[in-house]
C-alpha positions as CSV (number, residue, x, y, z in Angstrom):
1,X,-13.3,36.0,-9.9
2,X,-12.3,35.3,-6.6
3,X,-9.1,33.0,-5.8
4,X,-9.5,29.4,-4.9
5,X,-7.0,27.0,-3.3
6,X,-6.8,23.6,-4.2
7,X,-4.4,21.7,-1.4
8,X,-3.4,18.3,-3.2
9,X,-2.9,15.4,-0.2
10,X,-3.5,11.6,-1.8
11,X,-5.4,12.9,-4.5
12,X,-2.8,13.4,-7.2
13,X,-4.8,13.8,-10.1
14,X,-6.8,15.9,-12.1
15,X,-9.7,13.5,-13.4
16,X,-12.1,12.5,-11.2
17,X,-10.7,15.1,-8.3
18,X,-13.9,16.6,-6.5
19,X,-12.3,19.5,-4.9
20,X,-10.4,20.7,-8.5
21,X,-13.7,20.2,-9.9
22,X,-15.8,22.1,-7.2
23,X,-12.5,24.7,-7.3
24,X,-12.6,25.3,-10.8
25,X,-16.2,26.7,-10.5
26,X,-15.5,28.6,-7.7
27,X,-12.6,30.9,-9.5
28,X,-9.2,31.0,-10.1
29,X,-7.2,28.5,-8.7
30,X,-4.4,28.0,-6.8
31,X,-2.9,24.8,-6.5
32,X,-1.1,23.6,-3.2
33,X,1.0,20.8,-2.3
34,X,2.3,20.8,1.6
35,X,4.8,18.6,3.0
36,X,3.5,18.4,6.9
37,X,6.4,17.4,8.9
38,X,5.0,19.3,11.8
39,X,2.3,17.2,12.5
40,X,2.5,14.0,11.3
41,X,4.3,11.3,12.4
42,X,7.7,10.7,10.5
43,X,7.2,6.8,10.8
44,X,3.8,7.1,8.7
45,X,6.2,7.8,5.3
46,X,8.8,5.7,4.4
47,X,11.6,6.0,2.0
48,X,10.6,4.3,-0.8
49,X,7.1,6.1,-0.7
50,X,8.9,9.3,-0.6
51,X,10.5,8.6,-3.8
52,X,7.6,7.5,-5.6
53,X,5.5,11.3,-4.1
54,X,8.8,12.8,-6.0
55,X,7.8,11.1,-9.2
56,X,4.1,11.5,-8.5
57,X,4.5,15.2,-8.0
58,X,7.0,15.9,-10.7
59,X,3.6,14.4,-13.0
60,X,1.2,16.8,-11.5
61,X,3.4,19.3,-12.0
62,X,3.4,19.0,-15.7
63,X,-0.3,18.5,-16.2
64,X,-0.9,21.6,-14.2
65,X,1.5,23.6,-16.5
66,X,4.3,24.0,-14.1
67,X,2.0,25.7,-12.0
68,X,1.9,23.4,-8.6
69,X,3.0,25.2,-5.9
70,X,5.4,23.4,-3.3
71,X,5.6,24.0,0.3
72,X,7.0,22.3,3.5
73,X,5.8,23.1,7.6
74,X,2.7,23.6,9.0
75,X,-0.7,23.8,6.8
76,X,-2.9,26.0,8.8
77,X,0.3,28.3,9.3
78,X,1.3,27.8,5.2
79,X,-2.5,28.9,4.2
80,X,-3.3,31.5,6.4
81,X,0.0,32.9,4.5
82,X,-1.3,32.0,1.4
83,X,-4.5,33.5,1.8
84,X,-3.0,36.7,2.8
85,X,-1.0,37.0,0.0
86,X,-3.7,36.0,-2.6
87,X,-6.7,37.4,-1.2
88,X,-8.5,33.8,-1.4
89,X,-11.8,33.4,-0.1
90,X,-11.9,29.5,-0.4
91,X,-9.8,26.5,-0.2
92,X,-11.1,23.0,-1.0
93,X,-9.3,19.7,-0.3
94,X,-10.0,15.8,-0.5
95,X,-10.2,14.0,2.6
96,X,-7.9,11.5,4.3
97,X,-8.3,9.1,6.9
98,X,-5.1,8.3,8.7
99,X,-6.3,9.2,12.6
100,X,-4.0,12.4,12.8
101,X,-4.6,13.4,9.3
102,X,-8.5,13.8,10.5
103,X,-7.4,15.3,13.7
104,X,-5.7,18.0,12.0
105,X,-7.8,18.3,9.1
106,X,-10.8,19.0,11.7
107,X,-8.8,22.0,13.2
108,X,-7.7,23.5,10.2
109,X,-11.3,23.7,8.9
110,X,-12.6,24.9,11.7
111,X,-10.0,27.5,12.4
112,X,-10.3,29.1,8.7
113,X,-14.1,28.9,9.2
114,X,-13.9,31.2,12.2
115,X,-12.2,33.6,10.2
116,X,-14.6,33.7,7.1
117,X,-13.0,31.3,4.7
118,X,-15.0,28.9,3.1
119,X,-13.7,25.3,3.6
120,X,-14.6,22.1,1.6
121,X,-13.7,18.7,1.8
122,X,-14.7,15.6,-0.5
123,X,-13.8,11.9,-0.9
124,X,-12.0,11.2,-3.3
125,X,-10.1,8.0,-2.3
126,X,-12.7,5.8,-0.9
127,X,-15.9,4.3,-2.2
128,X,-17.6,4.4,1.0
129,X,-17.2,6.8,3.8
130,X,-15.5,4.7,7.0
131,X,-18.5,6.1,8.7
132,X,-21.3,5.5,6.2
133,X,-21.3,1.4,6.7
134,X,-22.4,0.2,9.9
135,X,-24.0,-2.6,11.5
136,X,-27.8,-2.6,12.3
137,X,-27.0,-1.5,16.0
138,X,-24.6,1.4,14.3
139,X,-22.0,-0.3,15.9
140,X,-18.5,-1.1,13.1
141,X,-18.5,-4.1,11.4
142,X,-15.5,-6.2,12.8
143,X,-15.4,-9.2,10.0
144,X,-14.9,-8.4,6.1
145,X,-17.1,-10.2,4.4
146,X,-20.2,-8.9,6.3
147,X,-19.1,-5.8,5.8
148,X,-18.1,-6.0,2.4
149,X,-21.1,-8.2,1.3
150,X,-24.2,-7.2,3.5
151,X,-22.5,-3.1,4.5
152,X,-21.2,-2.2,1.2
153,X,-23.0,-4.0,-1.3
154,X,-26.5,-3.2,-0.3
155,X,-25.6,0.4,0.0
156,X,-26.1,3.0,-2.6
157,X,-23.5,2.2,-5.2
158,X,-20.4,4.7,-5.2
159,X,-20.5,7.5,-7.4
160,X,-19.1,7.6,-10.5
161,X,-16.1,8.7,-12.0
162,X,-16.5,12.9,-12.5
163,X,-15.1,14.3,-15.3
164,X,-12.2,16.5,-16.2
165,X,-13.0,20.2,-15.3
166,X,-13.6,21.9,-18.5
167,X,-12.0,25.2,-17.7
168,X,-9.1,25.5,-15.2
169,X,-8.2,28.8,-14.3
170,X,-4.7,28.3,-13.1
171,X,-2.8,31.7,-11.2
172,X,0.9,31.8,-12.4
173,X,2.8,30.0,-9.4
174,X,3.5,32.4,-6.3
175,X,7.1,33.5,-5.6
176,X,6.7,32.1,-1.9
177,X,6.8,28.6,-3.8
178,X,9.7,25.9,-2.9
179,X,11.1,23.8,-5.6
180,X,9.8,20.1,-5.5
181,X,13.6,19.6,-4.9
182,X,13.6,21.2,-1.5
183,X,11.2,18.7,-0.3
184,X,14.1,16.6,0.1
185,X,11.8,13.8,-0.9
186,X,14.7,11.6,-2.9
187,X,17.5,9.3,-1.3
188,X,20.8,10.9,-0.8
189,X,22.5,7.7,-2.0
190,X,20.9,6.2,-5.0
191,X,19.8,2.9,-3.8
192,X,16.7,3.7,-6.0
193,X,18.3,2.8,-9.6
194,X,16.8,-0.6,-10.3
195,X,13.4,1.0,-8.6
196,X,13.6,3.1,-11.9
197,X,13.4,1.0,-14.0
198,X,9.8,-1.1,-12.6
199,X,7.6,1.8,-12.7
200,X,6.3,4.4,-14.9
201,X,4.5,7.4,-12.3
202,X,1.6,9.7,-12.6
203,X,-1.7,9.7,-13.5
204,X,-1.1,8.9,-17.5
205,X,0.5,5.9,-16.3
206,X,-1.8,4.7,-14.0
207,X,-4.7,4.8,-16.6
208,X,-2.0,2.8,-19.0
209,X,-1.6,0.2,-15.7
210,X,-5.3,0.0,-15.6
211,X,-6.1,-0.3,-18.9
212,X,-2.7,-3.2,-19.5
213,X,-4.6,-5.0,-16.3
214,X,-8.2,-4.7,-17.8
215,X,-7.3,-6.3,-21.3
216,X,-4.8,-9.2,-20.0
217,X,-5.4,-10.0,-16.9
218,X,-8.8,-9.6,-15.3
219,X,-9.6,-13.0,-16.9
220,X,-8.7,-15.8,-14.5
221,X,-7.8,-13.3,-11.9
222,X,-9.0,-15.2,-8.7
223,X,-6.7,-18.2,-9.6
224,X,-3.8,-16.4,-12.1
225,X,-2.9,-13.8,-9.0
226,X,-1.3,-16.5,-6.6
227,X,1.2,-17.7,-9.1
228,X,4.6,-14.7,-8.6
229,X,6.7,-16.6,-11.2
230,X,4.5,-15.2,-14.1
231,X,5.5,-11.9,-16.3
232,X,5.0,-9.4,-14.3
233,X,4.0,-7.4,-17.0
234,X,1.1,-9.7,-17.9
235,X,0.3,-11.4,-14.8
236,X,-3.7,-11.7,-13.1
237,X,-2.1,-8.6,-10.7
238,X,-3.6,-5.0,-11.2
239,X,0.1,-3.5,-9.6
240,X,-2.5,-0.5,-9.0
241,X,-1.7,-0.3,-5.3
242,X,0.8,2.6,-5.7
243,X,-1.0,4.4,-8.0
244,X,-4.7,4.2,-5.8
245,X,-2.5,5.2,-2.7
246,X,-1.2,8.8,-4.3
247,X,-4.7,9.0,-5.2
248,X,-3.2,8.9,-9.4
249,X,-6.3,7.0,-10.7
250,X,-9.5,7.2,-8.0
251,X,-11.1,3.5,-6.6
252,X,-14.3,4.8,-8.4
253,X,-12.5,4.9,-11.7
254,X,-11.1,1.1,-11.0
255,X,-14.2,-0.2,-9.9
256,X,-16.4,0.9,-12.6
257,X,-13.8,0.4,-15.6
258,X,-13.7,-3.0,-14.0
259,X,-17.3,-3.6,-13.5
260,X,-17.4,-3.0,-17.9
261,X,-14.4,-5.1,-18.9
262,X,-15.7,-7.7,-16.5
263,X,-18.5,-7.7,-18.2
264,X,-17.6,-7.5,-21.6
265,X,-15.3,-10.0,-21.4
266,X,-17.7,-12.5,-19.6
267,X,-15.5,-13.0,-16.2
268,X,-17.5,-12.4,-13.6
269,X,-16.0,-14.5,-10.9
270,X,-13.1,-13.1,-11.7
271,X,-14.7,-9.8,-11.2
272,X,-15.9,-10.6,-7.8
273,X,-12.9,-11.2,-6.9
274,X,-11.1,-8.6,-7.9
275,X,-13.6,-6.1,-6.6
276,X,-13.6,-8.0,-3.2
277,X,-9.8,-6.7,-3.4
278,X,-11.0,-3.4,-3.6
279,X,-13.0,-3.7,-0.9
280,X,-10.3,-5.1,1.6
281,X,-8.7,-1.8,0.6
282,X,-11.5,-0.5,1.8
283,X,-12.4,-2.4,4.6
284,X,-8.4,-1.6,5.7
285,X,-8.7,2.5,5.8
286,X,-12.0,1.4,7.9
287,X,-10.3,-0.7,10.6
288,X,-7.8,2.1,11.0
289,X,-10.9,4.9,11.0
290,X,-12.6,2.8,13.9
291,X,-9.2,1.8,15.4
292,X,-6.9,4.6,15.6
293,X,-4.4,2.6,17.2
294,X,-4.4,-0.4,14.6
295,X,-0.8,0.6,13.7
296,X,0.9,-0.6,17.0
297,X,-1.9,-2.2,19.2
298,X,-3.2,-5.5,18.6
299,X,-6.6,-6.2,17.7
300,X,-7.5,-8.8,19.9
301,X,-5.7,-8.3,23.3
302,X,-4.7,-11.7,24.1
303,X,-2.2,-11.3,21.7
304,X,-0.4,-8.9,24.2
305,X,0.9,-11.8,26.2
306,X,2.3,-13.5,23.6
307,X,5.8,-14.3,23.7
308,X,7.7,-12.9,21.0
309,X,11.7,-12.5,20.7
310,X,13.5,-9.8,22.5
311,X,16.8,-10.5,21.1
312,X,16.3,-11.4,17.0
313,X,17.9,-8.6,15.5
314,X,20.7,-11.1,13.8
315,X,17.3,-12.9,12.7
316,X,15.9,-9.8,11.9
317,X,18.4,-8.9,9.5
318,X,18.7,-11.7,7.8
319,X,14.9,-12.4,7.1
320,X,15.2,-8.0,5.5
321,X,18.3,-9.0,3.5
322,X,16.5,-11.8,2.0
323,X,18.7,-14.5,3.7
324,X,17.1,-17.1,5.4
325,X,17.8,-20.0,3.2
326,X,13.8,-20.1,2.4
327,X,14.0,-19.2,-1.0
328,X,10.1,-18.1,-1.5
329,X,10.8,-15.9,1.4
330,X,14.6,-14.7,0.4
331,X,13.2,-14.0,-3.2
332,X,10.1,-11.8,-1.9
333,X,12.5,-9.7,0.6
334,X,15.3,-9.1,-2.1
335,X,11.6,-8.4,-4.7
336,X,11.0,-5.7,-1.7
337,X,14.0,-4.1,-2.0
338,X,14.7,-4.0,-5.3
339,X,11.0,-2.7,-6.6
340,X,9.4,-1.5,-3.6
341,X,6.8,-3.8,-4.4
342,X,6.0,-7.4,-3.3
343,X,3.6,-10.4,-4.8
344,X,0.7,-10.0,-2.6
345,X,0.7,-14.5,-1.8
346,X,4.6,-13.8,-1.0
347,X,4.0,-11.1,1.3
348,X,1.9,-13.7,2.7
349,X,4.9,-16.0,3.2
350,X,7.1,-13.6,4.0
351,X,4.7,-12.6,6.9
352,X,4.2,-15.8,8.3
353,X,7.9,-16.7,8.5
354,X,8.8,-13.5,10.4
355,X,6.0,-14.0,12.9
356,X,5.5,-17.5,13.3
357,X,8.9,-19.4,12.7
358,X,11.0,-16.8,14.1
359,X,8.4,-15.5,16.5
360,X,9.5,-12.3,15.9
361,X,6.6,-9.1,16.3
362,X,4.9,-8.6,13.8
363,X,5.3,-4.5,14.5
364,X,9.2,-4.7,13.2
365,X,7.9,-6.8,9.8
366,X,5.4,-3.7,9.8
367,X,8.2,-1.3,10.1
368,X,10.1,-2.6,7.4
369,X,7.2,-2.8,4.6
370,X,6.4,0.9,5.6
371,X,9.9,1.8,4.5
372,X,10.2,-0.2,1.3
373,X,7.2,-0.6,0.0
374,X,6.1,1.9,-2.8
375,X,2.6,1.3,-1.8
376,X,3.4,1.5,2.0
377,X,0.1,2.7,3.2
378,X,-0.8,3.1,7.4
379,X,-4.0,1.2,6.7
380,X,-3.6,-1.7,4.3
381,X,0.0,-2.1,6.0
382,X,-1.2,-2.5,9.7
383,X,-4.3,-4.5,8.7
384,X,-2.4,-7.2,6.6
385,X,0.2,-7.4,9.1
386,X,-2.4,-8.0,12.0
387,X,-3.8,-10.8,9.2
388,X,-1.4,-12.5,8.9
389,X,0.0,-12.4,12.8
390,X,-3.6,-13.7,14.0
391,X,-4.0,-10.6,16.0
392,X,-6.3,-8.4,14.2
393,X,-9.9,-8.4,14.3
394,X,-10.6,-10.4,11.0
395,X,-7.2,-12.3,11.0
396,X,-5.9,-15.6,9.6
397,X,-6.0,-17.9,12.3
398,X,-2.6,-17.7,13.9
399,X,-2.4,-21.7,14.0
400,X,-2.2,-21.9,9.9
401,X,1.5,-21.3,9.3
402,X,2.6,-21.2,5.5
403,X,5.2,-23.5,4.9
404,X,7.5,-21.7,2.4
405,X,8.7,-24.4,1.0
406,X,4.9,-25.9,0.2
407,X,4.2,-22.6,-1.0
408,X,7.1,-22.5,-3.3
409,X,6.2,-25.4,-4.5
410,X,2.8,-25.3,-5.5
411,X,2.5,-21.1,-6.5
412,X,6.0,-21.5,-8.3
413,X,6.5,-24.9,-9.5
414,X,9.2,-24.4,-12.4
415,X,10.6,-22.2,-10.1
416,X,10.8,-18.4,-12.2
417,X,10.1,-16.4,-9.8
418,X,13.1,-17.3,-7.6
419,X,15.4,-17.7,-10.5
420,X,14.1,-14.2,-11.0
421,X,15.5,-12.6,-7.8
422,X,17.7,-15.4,-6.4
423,X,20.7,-15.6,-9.5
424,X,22.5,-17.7,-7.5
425,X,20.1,-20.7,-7.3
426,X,19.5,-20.4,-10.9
427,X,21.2,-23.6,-12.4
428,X,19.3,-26.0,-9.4
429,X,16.9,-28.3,-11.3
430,X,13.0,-27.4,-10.6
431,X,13.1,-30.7,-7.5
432,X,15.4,-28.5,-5.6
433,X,14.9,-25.1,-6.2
434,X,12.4,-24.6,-2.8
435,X,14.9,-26.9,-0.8
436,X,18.6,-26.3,-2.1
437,X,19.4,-27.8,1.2
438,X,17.9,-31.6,0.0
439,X,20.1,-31.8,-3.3
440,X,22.8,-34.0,-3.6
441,X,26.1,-32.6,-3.2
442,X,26.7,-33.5,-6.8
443,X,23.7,-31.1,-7.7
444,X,24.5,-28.6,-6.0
445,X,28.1,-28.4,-7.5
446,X,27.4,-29.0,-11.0
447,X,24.6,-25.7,-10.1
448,X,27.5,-23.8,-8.9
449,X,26.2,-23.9,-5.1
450,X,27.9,-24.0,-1.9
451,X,25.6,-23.9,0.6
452,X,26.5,-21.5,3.7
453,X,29.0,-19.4,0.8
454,X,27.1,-18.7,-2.2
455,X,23.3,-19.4,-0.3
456,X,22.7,-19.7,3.0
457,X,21.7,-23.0,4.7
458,X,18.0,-22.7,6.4
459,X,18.2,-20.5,9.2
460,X,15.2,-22.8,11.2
461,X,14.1,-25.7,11.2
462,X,10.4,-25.6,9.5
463,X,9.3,-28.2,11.6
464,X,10.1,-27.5,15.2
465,X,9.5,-23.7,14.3
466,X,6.2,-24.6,13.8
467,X,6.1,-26.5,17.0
468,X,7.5,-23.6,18.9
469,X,4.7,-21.0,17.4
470,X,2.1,-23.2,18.1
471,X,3.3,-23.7,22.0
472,X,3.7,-19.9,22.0
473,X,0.0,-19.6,20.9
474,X,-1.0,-21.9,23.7
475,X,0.5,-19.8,26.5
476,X,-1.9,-16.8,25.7
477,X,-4.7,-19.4,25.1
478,X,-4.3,-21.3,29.1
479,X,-3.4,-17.7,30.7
């Protein structure tokens, strides 16, 4: 039997993993896992994501028996050398979509081609091909829900779930192998200690996730997920995002365990809603394959004129430190930092602050997600930024500006989730728990406040913030 390599990207798995599968028949196999810090750009992988690939790949590891071989540089350089050393006659991978992971994935297969190696490639993170749903002139769709509803939907259904390969022929790992720890994938200083403790990694866990989300909390989904105060342990929110970008547990597995326990369980709004999450995923890694430059360049260009902030980095700061005064927006930065993970209706908030009452771009909030966020991914990052800034192609108007004390209000009422990462406000009755600002100065010192020592006074003023955006919108609409 001849040698097959496996190279492992966003695929971190083993069930439902085409090129394993297709791998496995083709001989022994050698699994690969490259670090390319030759040709990708360093700004694509953030810290926090970094320390979740450790995890991810410390998981593999053990299900492949120790066997997962580690290497950091070039790919085409790295298996041309591996080939040479093993004598393999194949190598098989699952396909990404980032612009310059296509780029490079193109010249790689081409140039192994041309010197006799046979190179395949499947999808294994998407349920439809970026290039399989167009419009009927073949041009991309440019609005979600015709692309999700009438491109998708009326398309052949994805596949399903493949199994487990039944045999797997591992080779012993190669002496030329790095240690995962020579990645240098982990912080230096451990700011990652409460991280710890929020997630469990791999692909056993995210079946658990999956499975935890299916039983308590597809039902009443499409209402249940705006509310941040509730357990997050049993709250209408999947927490799959990590887990679906290391490619743990596959979108096909998600949607079809979904599709039964939606069924079973007699929720199909909920369903369709949850699903249509799926396919804003989806509809994200599309944007990015059609627009290469949806990372930095807005989507519609009259958005270059606008007028943002030059000098903010004192605002800046305080809106990543979780210090504004807001406390819907303080408690989502400080949930950021402290998980890598952020209430999808907060990040919402969050958003909307940073670009509309401080005016400031909506690249730098972009930045600053791609470094904490566990599930800091170039597609569903850029294309919910460019939401929620107005500028994308299928964007929130940028007139509707979330006012985070309104949204406090109604998504946490009693007030949990700030309590949860804002200690200091703890003891504020419910009334003023969004607007420490409005108590009475008895309140706030029988709660323990001081306003400006312990909690910062509002940093804006909500309403002529809001004046300010929408004059700013104006400019770019009368140019």
């Amino acid at each position: 039997m001849s040698t097959a390599i496996v190279w492992f990207r966003q695929d971190l798995r083993l069930s439902d993993n085409p090129a394993l599968l297709a791998a496995c028949k083709a001989g022994h196999v050698l699994p690969v896992y490259i670090l390319d810090d030759v040709n990708t750009n360093a700004r694509t992988r953030g810290e926090a994501s970094q320390w979740w690939l450790h995890h991810s790949l410390v998981s593999l590891q053990q299900s492949l028996d120790g066997r997962l071989n580690f290497y950091r540089g070039d790919p085409l350089t790295i298996l041309n050398q591996l080939i040479k050393e093993t004598s393999a006659s194949s190598v098989y991978w699952n396909r990404c979509y980032e612009p310059w992971t296509t780029s490079r994935d193109s010249e790689i297969k081409q140039a192994l081609k041309s010197s006799g190696i046979s190179v395949s490639s499947f999808n294994a993170s998407l349920l439809w091909e970026p290039w399989s749903v167009l419009k009927k002139d073949e041009t991309p769709y440019k609005v979600f829900t015709p692309y999700y509803r009438k491109g998708c939907l009326q398309r052949t259904p994805p596949r399903e779930p493949l199994p487990l390969p039944e045999t797997m022929n591992i080779v012993e790992k190669l002496t030329s192998s790095a240690n995962l720890t020579d990645l240098n994938l982990l912080p230096t200083i451990p700011w990652d200690k409460e991280m710890q403790t929020c997630w469990i990694i791999g692909e056993a866990a995210a079946k658990q996730r999956l499975g935890e989300f299916l039983s308590h909390g597809l039902v009443d989904y499409k209402e249940g997920r705006n509310y941040p105060g509730n357990d997050p342990d049993n709250a209408n929110v999947s927490r799959l995002s990590p887990h679906l970008h290391f490619g743990e547990i596959s979108p096909n597995t998600v949607w079809y365990s979904s599709a039964a326990a939606g069924s079973a369980q007699g929720c199909e709004e909920d369903l369709d809603c949850f699903m249509s999450e799926l396919g804003w995923r989806e509809f994200s890694y599309y944007q990015l394959y059609h627009s290469p430059e949806l990372p930095w360049k807005n989507s519609k260009a009259k958005f270059d004129r606008f007028p943002w902030k030059t000098m903010a980095d004192t605002q800046l700061k305080q809106w990543q430190q979780g210090m504004t005064g807001f406390p819907i927006v303080d408690a989502g930065m400080r949930e950021l930092w402290q998980t890598g993970y952020m209430h999808n209706r907060v990040r919402m908030v969050v958003g909307s602050f940073l670009v509309k009452n401080l005016l400031i771009d909506w690249r730098l909030g972009a930045e600053w997600f791609l470094d904490c966020l566990v599930d800091a991914d170039p597609a569903s990052n850029s294309a919910g930024w460019q939401w929620v800034a107005g500028c994308g192609a299928d964007a929130s108007p940028y007139f509707r500006i979330f006012n985070p004390v309104l949204q406090g209000q109604k998504f946490d009422s009693k007030g949990a989730y700030i309590r949860r990462y804002i200690p200091e406000l703890a003891e504020l009755p419910n009334k003023y728990i969004h607007c420490p600002w409005e108590a009475p100065q008895m309140t706030l010192d029988m709660a323990g406040v001081t306003l400006g020592t312990d909690y910062p006074a509002p940093m804006v003023d909500l309403k002529a913030s809001r004046t300010r955006a929408l004059d700013a919108l104006k400019s770019i609409k009368s140019e």
